[in-house]
Residue, then its C-alpha position, 0 to 999 in steps of 0.5 A: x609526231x607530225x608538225x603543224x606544217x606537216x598537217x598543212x601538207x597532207x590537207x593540200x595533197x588530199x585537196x590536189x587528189x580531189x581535184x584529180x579525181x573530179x577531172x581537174x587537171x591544172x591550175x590558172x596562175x601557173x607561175x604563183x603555183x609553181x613557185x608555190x609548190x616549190x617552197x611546199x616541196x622545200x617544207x616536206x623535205x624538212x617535216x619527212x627529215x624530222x618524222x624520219x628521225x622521230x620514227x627511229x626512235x619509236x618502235x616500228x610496230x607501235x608507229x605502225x599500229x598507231x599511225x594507220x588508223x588515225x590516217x583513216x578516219x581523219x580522211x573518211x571525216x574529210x570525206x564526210x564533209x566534202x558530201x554533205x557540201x558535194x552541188x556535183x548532181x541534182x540529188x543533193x537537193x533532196x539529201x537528208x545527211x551525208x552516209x560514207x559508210x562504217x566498219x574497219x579502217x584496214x578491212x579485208x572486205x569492202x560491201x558496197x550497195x546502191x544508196x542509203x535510205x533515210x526515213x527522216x529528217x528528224x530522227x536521221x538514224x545511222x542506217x546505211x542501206x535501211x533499217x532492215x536491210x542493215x540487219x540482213x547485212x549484218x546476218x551476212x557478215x556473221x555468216x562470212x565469218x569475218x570480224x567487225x574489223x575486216x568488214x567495211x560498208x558503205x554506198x555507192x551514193x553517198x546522199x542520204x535520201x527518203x525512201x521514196x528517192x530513186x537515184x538514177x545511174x548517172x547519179x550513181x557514176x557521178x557518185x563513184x568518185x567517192x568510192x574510188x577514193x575509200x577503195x584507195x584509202x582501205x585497201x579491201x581485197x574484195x569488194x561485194x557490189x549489192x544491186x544493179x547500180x553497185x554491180x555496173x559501175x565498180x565493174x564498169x560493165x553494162x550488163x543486168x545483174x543476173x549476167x553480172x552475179x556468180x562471177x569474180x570479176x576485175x574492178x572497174x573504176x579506173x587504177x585499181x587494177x588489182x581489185x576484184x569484185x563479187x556482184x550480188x543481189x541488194x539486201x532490199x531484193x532479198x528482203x521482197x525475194x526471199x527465195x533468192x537468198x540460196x543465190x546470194x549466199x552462193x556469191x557469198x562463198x566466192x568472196x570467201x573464196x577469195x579470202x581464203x576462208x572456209x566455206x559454211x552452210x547457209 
């Protein structure tokens, strides 16, 4: 069970990541922060002492089992709230809602596309590439042959915009922050990059995307150096390019590839 001071001390580390993550580096007042942070450093050692005599005394598998999730969707909840308040571009003056994505909280598979398109304020449904494109993915999904569980989608801009909205990519790369931070957090071992803007910034390579699909490239967003990711077509351009599905389906076969799982017919 985690204690009140416990809690306090995950918030203020997940803050501190932030901050990292938007280039802030150090803090006015270093002497108050320092002393402060030794009587923080004081109290985890404490919370660490009892949540370790507390784990002795739970069976492993069950903690285990248990504590994961809740971690997760407490920090895509956190992460949630930091999008609907981000000021970081000009695109939040025209966000509809905040969309951080839906699926397993330890999947094997993380789908990221470009940004999500919502047709209005009013009805604001849970789509997170449009509504048909959602049922495309979905059909991918089932063709991939994974369960629900081991799927994660998401975007790589997180504001929920009109469709006629056209995010610009130095939005998307101010936006990459956040993707950052779920691919720290899930833990994929591929990612599917859907479009041009997805394909360029998780792979950190300026190239159009037919010289980017068909390959298993490095992932390019900074530490995550074990990352591969799949470029492929968004779900939108297929819908408006139906013959280039035999394409995207041989992208497909990589990530299955690369998850070990047994190729299908398309």
């Amino acid at each position: 069970m985690i204690t009140r001071s416990g809690q306090v001390i995950r918030a203020l580390r997940a803050i501190v990541r932030y901050h990292l993550s938007c280039g802030v580096h150090g803090y006015s007042g270093s002497r108050h922060i320092d002393s402060a942070v030794k009587r923080l450093s004081a109290s985890l050692t404490v919370v660490q002492k009892s949540a370790a005599s507390t784990k002795s005394s739970v069976a492993p598998e069950v903690a285990d089992t248990a504590k994961q999730p809740v971690s997760a969707r407490a920090a895509l909840a956190q992460l949630t709230e930091e999008v609907a308040s981000c000021r970081m571009c000009q695109l939040h003056t025209q966000r509809i809602c905040p969309v951080v994505g839906d699926g397993g909280r330890q999947p094997r598979l993380l789908i990221v596309g470009e940004w999500p398109i919502v047709p209005s304020a009013a009805t604001r449904p849970e789509t997170l590439f449009g509504v048909e494109e959602d049922l495309m993915v979905e059909r991918m999904k089932t063709a991939l042959g994974l369960s629900p569980d081991h799927v994660y989608v998401t975007s790589l801009i997180k504001c929920g915009v009109p469709a006629a909205v056209r995010p610009s990519l130095e939005q998307a790369k101010t936006c990459s922050r956040y993707v950052r931070r779920q691919v720290e957090l899930l833990q994929p071992e591929v990612v599917c990059a859907m479009g041009t803007f997805a394909a360029q910034v998780l792979t950190g390579i300026d190239r159009p995307l037919s010289m980017l699909r068909g390959r298993v490239l490095p992932g390019g967003l900074g530490d995550e150096s074990q990352l591969v990711v799949v470029p492929t077509y968004h779900p939108t351009f297929l819908l408006q390019n139906p013959d280039m599905k035999s394409a995207a389906w041989q992208d497909l076969q990589l990530v299955m590839k690369k998850l070990g799982l047994q190729h299908r017919n398309a």
